[in-house]
N, C-alpha and C positions, 0 to 999 in steps of 0.2 A: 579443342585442346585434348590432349593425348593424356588415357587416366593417369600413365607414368607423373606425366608434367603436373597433372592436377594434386594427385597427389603431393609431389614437392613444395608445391605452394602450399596445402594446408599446413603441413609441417613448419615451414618454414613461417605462417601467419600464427601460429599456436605458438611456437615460439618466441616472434614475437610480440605476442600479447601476455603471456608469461612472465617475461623480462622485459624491467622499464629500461627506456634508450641511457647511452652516457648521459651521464647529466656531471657538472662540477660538483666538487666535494660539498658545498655550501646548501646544495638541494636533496638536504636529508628528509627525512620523513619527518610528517606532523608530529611523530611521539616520542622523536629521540633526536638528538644532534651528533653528527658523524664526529670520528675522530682526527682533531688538525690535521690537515696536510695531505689527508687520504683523498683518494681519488682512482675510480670504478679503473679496471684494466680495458682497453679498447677491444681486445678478444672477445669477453665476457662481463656483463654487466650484469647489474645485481638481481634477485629474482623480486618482484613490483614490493614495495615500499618498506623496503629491508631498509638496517639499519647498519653501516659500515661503524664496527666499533674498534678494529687492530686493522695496523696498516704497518708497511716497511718494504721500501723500495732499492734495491741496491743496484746501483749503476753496473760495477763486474763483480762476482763472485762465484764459488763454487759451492753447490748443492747436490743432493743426492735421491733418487727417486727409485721403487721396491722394482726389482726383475722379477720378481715373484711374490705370491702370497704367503704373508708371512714372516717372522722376525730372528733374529738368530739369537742366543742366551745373554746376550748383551743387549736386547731391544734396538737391534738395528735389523735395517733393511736384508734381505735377502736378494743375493747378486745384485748388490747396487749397480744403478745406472748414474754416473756422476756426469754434470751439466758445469760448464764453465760459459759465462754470460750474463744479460740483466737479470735480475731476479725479483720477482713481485711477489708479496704474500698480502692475504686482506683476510679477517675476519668478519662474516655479515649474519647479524641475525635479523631472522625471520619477522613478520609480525605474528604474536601470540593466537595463538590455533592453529598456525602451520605447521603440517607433521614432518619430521626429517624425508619419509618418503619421496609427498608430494615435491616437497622446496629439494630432495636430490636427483630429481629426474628432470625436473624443470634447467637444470644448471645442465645433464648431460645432456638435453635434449638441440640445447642450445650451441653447445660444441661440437654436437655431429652436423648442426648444419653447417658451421663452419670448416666442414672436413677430416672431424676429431674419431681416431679409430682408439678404442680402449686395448690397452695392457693386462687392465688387471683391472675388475669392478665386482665388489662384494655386498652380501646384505648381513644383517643381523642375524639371519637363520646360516649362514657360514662362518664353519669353526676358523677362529682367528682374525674376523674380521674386526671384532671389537678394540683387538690388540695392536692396528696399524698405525693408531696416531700416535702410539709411544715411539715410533719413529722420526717424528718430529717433531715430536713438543717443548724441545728445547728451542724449537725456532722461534716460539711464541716469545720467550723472555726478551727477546731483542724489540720484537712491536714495539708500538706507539700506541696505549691504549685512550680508549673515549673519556672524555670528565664525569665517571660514576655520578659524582656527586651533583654537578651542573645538570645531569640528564635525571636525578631524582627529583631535584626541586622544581622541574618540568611539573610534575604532577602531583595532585592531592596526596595528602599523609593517609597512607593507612589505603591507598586507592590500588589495583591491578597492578599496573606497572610498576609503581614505585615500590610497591614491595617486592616484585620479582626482582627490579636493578637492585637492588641493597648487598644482594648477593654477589654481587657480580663480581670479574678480577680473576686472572693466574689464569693456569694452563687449563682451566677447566672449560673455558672458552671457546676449547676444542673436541668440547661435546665429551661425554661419559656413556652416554646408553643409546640404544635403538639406533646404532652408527649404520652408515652409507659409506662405502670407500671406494673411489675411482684415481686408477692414471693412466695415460694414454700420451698421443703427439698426434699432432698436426704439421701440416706442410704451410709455412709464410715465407714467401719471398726466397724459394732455397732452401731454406731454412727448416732446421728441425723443434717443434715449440715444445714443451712439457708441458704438462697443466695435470695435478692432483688435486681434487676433490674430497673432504671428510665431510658428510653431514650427520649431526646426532641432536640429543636432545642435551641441556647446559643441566649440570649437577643441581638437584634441588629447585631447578625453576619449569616453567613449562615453556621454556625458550628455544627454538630451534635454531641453531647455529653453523652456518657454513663457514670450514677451513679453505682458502685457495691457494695454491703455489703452481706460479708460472716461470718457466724459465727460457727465455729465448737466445739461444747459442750468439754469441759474437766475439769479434777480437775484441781484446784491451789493447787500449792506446798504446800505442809501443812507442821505443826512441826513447821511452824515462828515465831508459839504466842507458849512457854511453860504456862502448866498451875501449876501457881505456889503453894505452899502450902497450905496458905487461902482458895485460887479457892478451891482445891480439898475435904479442909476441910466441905465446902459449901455445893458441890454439893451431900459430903456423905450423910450430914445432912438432905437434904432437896428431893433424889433420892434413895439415897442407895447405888448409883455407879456413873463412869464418866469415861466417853472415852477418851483414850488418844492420842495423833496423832507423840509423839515427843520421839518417842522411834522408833529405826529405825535398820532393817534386808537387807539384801538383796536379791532379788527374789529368793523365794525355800528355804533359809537358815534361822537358827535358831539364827545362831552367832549375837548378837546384836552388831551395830556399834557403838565400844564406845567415841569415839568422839561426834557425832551426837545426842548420845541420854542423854550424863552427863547430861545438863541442868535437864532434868525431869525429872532421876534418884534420881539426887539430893532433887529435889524436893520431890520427895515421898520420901525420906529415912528423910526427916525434919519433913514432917507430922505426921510420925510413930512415930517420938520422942518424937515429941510433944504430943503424944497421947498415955503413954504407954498400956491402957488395949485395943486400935484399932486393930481389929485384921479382916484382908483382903483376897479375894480371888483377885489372879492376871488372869484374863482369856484371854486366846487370841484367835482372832477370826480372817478369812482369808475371802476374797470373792468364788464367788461358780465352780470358772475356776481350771479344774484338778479335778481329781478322789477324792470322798468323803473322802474316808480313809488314802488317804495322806495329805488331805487339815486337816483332825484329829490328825494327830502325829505332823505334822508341827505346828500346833498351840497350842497343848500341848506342843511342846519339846519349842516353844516360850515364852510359858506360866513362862515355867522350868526356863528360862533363866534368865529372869526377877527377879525372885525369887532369883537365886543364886546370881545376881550381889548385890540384895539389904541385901540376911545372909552376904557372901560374902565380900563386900567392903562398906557396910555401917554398921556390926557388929546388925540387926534387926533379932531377934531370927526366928529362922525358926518355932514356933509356932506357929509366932504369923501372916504368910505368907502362904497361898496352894495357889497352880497352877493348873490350868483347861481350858482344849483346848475345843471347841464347836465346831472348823473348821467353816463353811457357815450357821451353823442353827440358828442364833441371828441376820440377816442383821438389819440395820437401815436406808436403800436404795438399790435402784433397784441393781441389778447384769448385768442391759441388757447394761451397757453404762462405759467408763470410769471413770465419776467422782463419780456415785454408788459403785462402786467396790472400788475408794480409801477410800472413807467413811469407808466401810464394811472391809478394813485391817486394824486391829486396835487392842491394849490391853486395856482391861477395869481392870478399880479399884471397888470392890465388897466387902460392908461390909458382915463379915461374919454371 
């Protein structure tokens, strides 16, 4: 074995022995009971026998992480980097004697094996680094925090723990002193992952507490909003065409889902009527994954489709209707990422 390789392996066994594997929300530690419903992020997993006490998962939304060190007179981020996708946060403390140190190097040590390059990672002896979590500590409000109360009567009155929990509760759960602050990304699937890191010690306890926020980029389901006939009246008028999102196939297939897509079917076949000398190209467009020349017939025979539903089942002269596939050559976003590509699956409306 090659010192290189040898090397990678210890790192990679340090880490993890450091952090215990996913385990279900229910397999908290002996001294505390996790918070309902939480459960370890599959990136990173908690460092050995923490205690998950905030958790909050959101399927899509937008979030914001620091371009720089430092905050602007507002306690916000400096050149935000703003993230649209899942987003994870979790609160984990330590068990008592862990220094924010040890438990924040353990955590980053764990996402470089994973491929994690840092942005931005500060210590206590760097000005401003103490001030980073007021950049998010309004996220905290929205958690789901642990049952204080149920994780006191865990243990003897007047004993270690139970007087450190009594304290517990609010934004201070994201540490006060001797703070650790990391952000970086990693590469998944394409994809570009956020992951920020605070470790400090909790206000008046000897409790070390890790903040996590992850964010991994994706499309939101699209087709929610139809755009209805007006709309599309509009956008001829004033473009010449308009994308549509609410006409829907299934991977590789031409067959249109006709449940799913009536709404804005309907809609364009009212348009047409209301407009009898409008006369349309239906084109459809795919993103640029798969061979050119089938990403071409697939988006022509979608094109077709479209077409036929609306001679078809809405009685609109097929004159006054062509179909035309472009496959990948018209993106209107990137192709390197998920939520480029759903943009880029799409039938557009084209005056002729």
């Amino acid at each position: 074995m090659s010192s290189n390789l040898a090397r990678h392996f210890a790192v990679a066994a340090f880490c993890l022995s450091s952090l215990a594997i996913a385990a279900p929300a229910s397999a908290s530690p002996d001294w505390a009971i996790d918070v309902a419903g939480g459960e370890d992020h599959p990136l990173i997993q908690r460092y050995n026998n923490s205690w998950m006490m905030a958790y909050k998962k959101i399927g899509f939304d937008q979030t914001t992480f620091p371009g720089k060190l430092g905050l602007d007179s507002h306690n916000e981020f400096i050149s935000p980097i703003t993230v649209e996708g899942q987003i994870t946060r979790m609160v984990y403390f330590a068990p008592l004697g862990k220094t924010p140190l040890e438990v924040h190097r353990n955590y980053e040590q764990a996402l470089k094996a994973a491929g994690f390059k840092a942005i931005i990672s500060c210590t206590p002896r760097d000005k401003g680094c103490e001030h980073m979590r007021y950049g998010f500590d309004d996220h905290y409000s929205s958690m789901k925090e642990a049952d204080f109360r149920a994780n006191r009567a865990r243990h003897p009155e007047k004993s270690a723990l139970n007087n450190q929990m009594f304290s517990l509760g609010g934004t201070n759960m994201l540490g006060t002193d001797d703070l650790y602050f990391t952000y970086g990304t990693l590469t998944k699937d394409g994809n570009t992952v956020h992951a920020m890191l605070n470790t400090g010690k909790v206000y008046r306890t000897d409790f070390t507490t890790t903040y996590i926020e992850i964010a991994e980029p994706q499309a939101m389901q699209g087709g929610q909003v139809t755009v209805n006939a007006d709309a599309l009246k509009n956008a001829l008028q004033s473009s010449g065409k308009v994308a549509l999102y609410g006409i829907y196939f299934d991977t590789g297939k031409s067959e249109i889902k006709a449940a799913e897509s009536k709404t804005q079917l309907d809609e364009m076949a009212k348009l047409l009527k209301s407009q009898p000398a409008l006369k349309v190209y239906i084109v459809g467009h795919t993103d640029n994954q798969g061979n050119l020349d089938a990403n071409q017939a697939l988006s022509q025979q979608r094109a077709q489709a479209v077409v036929a539903a609306l001679t078809k089942q809405y009685q609109i002269a097929a004159t006054r209707v062509a179909s035309k596939g472009v496959a990948s050559l018209a993106p209107v976003a990137s192709n390197d990422n998920d939520a480029g590509r759903a943009k880029n699956r799409r039938v557009e409306l084209v005056v002729q």
